[in-house]
Structure formats: C-alpha cells, structure tokens
C-alpha positions in Angstrom: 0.0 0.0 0.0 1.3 3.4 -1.0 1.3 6.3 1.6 0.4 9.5 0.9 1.6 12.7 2.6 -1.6 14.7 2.4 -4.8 13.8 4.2 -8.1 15.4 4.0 -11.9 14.8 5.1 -14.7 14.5 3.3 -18.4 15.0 4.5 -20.3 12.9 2.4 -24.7 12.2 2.6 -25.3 8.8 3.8 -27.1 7.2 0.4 -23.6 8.4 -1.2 -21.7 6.9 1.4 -23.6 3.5 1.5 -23.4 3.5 -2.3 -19.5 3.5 -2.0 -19.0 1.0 0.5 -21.4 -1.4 -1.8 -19.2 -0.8 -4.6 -16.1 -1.2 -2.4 -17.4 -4.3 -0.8 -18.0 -5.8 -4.6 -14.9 -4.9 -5.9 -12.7 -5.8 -3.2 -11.3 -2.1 -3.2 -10.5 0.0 -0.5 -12.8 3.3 -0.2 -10.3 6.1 -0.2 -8.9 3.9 -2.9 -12.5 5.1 -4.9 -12.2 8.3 -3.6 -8.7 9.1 -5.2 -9.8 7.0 -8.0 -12.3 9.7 -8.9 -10.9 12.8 -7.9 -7.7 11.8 -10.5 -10.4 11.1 -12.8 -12.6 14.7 -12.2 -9.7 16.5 -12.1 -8.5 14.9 -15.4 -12.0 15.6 -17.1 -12.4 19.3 -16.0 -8.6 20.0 -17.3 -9.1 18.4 -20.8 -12.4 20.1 -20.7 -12.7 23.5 -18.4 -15.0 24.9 -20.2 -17.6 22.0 -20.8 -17.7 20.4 -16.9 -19.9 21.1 -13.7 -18.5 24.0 -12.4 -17.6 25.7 -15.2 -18.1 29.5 -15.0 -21.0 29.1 -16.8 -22.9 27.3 -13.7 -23.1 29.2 -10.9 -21.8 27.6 -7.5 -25.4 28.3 -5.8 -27.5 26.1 -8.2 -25.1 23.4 -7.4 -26.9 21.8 -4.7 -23.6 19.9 -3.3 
C-alpha cells in the first residue's frame, strides 16, 4: 500500500456513502482507494475540458446543490 503525505476529510450524505462502500465491498477495493480513483479522474475531465464540466463558470456555484 502506498502512503500519501496529504490527508483530508470529506463530509459525504449517507445514500452516497452506502453506495460506495457497496461498490467497495463488490470490488474488493478500498474506499479512499474510490475516492482518489475519482478525484484523479474529475480533475483529469475538467482539465481536458474546463469549459464544458460542472463547475464551469457558466454554472453558478449556488445552483449546485452539493
């Protein structure tokens, strides 16, 4: 297992939450495993893409609803 130097928390609802752990429980996969999994991949998406993604400055933060 790789160690990482930064560590963060994460508030998360509880559907979301259950809905990870499922998917971790099915895959065999650690959660923050998912969570960095998908962060790489957003982070990816809205650099190839800033202008065509969720919070692009076309979509205003308060219509968001995260």
């Amino acid at each position: 297992m790789k160690k990482y130097d930064y560590q963060t928390c994460l508030r998360l609802p509880i559907v979301l939450k259950d809905e990870m752990t499922t998917i971790c429980d099915e895959y065999h996969i650690n959660e923050s495993d998912l969570m960095r999994k998908a962060i790489v991949q957003f982070v990816q998406t809205i650099n190839a893409n800033p202008t065509d993604t969720l919070f692009s400055k076309s979509n205003s933060p308060q219509n968001l609803n995260l």
